[in-house]
N, C-alpha and C positions, 0 to 999 in steps of 0.2 A: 534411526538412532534411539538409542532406550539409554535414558539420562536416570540418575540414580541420587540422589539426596541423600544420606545416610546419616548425619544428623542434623536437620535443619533449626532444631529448635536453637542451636548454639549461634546463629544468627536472629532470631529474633521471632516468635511468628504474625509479627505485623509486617515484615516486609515481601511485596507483594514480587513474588516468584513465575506469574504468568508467561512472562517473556521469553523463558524456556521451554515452554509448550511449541514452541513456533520449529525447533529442532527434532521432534519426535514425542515422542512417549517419554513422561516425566512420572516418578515415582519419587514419594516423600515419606522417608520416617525421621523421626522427630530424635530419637538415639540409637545406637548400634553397638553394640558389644561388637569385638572381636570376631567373634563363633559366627553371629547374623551378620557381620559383615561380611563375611567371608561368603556367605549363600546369597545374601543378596546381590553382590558383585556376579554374581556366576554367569549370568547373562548383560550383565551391563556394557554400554558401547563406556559411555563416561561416568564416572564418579566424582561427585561434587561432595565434599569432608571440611572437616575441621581438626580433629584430636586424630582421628582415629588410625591408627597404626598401618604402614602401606607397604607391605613386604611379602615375601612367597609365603608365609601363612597364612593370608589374608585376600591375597589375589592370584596364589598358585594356579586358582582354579577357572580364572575370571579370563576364559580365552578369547571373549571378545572387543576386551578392554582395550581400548586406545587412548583412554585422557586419563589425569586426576586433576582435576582441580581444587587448590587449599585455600578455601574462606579465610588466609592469613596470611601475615608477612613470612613468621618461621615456619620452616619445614622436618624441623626433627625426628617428625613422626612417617617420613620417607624415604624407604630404604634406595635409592636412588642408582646404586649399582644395579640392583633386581630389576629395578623401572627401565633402564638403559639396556642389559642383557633379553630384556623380555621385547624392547622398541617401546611402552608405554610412554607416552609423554607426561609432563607434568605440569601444570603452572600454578603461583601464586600471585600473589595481592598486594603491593608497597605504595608505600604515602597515602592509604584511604582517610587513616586516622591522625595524622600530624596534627591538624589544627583542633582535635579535639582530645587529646593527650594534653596538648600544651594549655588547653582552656581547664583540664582539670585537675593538671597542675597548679594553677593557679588558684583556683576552687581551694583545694588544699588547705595553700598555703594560707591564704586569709581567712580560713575557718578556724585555724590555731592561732596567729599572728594577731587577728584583732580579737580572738576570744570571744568569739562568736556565741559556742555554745553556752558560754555563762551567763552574756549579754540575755542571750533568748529567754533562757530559763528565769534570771530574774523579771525580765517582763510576763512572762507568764506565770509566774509567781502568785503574782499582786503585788508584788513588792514598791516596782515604781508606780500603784499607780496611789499606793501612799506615802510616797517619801514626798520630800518638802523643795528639794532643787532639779530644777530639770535638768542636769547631770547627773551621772554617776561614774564616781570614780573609782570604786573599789578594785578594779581588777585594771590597770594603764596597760597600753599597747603602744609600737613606733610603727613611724614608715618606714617601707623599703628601699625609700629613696635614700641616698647614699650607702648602704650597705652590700658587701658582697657578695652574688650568686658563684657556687661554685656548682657544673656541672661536671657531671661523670657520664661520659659519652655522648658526645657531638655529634653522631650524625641528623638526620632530617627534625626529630623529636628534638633532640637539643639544643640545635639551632634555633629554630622557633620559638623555642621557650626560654635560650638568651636574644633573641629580639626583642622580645616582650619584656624580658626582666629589662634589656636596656632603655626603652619607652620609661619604664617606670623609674628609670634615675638610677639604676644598681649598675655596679662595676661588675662585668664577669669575666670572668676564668674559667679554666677547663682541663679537664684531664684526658686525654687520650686513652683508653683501656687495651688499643692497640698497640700504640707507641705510634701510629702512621698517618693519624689524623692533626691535620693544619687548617684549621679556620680562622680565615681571613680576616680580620677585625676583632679579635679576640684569643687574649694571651693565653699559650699554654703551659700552664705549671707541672709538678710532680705532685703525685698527689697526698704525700704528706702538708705539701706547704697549702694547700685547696683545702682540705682538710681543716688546717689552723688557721685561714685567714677569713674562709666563708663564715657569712651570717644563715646562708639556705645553699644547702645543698640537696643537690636532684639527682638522681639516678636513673639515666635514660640508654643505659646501654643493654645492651645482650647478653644472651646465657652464655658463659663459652669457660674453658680452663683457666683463663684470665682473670675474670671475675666472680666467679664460685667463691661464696664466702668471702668476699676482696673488704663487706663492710663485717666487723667483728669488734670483740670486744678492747683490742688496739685500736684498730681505725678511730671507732665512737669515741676512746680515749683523747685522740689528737682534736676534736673540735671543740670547739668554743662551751661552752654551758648556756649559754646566750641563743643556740642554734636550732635551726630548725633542719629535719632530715627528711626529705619525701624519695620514694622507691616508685618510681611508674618504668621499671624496666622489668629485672625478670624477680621472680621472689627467691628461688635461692643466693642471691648476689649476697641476702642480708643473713647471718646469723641470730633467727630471730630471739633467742636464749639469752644471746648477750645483746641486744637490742634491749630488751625489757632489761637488763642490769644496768644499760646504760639510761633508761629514762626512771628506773627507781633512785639509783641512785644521783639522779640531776648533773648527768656529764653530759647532757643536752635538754634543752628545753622541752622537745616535740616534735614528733614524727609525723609522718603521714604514708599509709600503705596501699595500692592499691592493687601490689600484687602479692601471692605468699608462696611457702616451699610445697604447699599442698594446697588444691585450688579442686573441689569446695573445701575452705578452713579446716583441718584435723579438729573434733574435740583437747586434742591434748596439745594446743599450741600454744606456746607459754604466753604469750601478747595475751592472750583470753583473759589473764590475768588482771591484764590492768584494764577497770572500766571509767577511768578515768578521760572524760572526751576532751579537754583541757590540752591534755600530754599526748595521745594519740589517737587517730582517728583513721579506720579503716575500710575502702569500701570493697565492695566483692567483684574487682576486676571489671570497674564500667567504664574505665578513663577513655577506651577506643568503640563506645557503643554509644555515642549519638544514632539518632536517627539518620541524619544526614553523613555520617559516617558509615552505617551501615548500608546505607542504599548505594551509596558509589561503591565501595567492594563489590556489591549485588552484580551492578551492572559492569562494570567491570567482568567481574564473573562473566559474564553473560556474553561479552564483548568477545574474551577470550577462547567460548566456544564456539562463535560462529568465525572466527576467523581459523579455527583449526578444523572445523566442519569445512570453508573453502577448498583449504589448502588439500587436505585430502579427497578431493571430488575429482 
């Protein structure tokens, strides 16, 4: 078997890949255009990916292909009729990063909420360490105890993360962006009234027709001033144009992003705009790159091709 990487660096290159050596011949490059991936593929038994696009232009050529495997939960980037017509199998990767999505949700959320970054800065200032009361009060913060979480999309991510908001004393609610989702122990609203009731709202659902653009410059309108907005789902869900109109003009408190409409960040994304770390604070898509997150995908991975390595013996 001649196993194929084609871009590994998108997992990480501290994580330790040897355990596919044990299936054949393993081959790593670190990223792949299109074009190279298409000549790379040309002899490979499996292909192990992340982004990169999986359709007859790419694997027309690749007559010895029998797997894909996608270092991910979604699979957008597979043309999946082609994979089926052609017999190529496919598999991906769900629940690696649950508990570490909902941990940096959380992260998030008390980096705006207690005012973190102001905190820090005046200490590093010198400020406190000439002031006169070992308090400071200039910048007040609350708990989130009694306050409402409202999530946008339930499934495994937003579970988790109304567990955890409920440990911390929050009421939550929830929107279904299907309409089909019912979880158990927690009320589902529409999501105007989520919307005007939450004090944090999260965003943990999927790309899909549904939710394209679902947070805009109405939505933002309907919440609180009071609020706080985090996106750990997909980044076009937000318009981020009217995002930045709605935290200039204080029809929310603060955001928090960790995904966007263009990932690396466009130069010309209007959020660039405000560097204000107070009001919004963005990181480049790490919410599901723990270490320990990444390593279970791996093996996982890893899992998934010896047992299709059996099957076909």
């Amino acid at each position: 078997m001649k196993i194929v990487f084609l871009d590994a660096k998108t997992i990480g290159e501290d994580m330790d890949l040897s355990g596919f050596e044990r299936f054949g011949e393993v081959v790593r490059y670190g990223f792949s255009t299109p074009e190279e991936a298409r000549e790379r593929m040309r002899d490979a038994d499996i292909a192990i990916l992340n982004k990169i696009p999986v359709n007859e232009s790419t694997v027309g050529e690749a007559n010895q292909l029998k797997l894909v495997c996608v270092t991910a939960t979604g699979t957008d980037n597979l043309d999946k009729e082609y994979l089926a017509y052609r017999g190529i199998a496919w598999r991906n990767v769900a629940g690696y990063s649950t508990e570490t999505v909902a941990q940096h949700t959380f992260a998030m959320l008390f980096y705006l909420t207690e005012k973190l970054h102001y905190y820090d800065e005046y200490v590093k200032s010198g400020k406190y360490a000439g002031d006169v009361m070992f308090t400071h009060f200039d910048n007040l913060f609350h708990e989130i105890y009694g306050k409402t979480w409202g999530i946008i999309g339930m499934g495994a991510i937003g579970r988790r993360v109304a567990d955890i908001a409920k440990l911390f004393g929050c009421r939550v609610i929830y929107y279904s962006t299907s309409g089909k989702n019912h979880q158990k122990g927690y009320e589902r609203v529409e999501l105007d009234a989520l919307l005007a009731d939450s004090d944090v709202v999260s965003v943990h659902a999927p790309l899909n027709e549904a939710t394209r653009g679902l947070m805009n410059r109405e939505t933002f309108s309907k919440m609180k001033k009071e609020s706080i907005f985090l996106n750990l789902g997909r980044g076009p869900i937000v318009v981020e144009e009217d995002l930045k109109e709605a935290l200039e003009q204080g029809s929310i408190a603060g955001a928090g992003l960790d995904v966007l409409s263009q990932e690396p960040m466009s130069p010309e994304n209007p959020l660039l705009e405000i560097q204000d770390s107070s009001r919004l604070l963005i990181t480049p898509h790490i919410a599901w790159a723990s270490i320990e997150a990444r390593t279970r995908l791996m093996k996982t991975i890893e899992d998934q091709v010896e047992e299709f390595i059996t099957q076909i013996k």
